[in-house]
N, C-alpha and C positions, 0 to 999 in steps of 0.2 A: 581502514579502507574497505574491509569485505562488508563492515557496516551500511556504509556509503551505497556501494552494488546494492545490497539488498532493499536497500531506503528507495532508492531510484528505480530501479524493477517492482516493487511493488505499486510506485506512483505508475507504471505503463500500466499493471495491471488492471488497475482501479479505471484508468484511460480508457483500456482494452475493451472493458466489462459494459462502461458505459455507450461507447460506440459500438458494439456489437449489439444493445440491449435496442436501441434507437433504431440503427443502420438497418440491422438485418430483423430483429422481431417485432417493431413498430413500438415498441414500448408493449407489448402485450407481457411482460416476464419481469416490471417492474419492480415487484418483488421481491426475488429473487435475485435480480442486479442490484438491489440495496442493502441487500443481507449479505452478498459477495463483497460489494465495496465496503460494508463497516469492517466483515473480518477483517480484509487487506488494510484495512486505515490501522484497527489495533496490533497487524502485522509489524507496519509500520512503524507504528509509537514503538513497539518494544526494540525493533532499530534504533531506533533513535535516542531510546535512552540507553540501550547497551552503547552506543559510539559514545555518548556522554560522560557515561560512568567512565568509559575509557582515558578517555580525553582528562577526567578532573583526576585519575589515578597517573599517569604520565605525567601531569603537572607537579605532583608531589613528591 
């Protein structure tokens, strides 16, 4: 489950990052909002496969 939290807070963040880069800077920091949302995406993936790995060890 803390897998789960983490997979889904980093999806706001990714959310966050974009809507503040639009909202409040016009897109002037695009850059930089695209280098934060790939970290947070690779964040994510290693979520996702740690829940995984979990998931296919409790099966066995």
């Amino acid at each position: 489950m803390n897998q789960l939290k983490g997979l889904y807070i980093s999806l706001i963040l990714i959310m966050f990052v974009n809507l503040a880069n639009f909202s409040f800077f016009d897109g002037d920091y695009s850059g930089i909002a695209t280098m934060l949302t790939v970290i947070l995406f690779i964040i994510a993936t290693l979520f996702y496969i740690n829940a995984s790995h979990r998931m296919k060890d409790a099966g066995q």
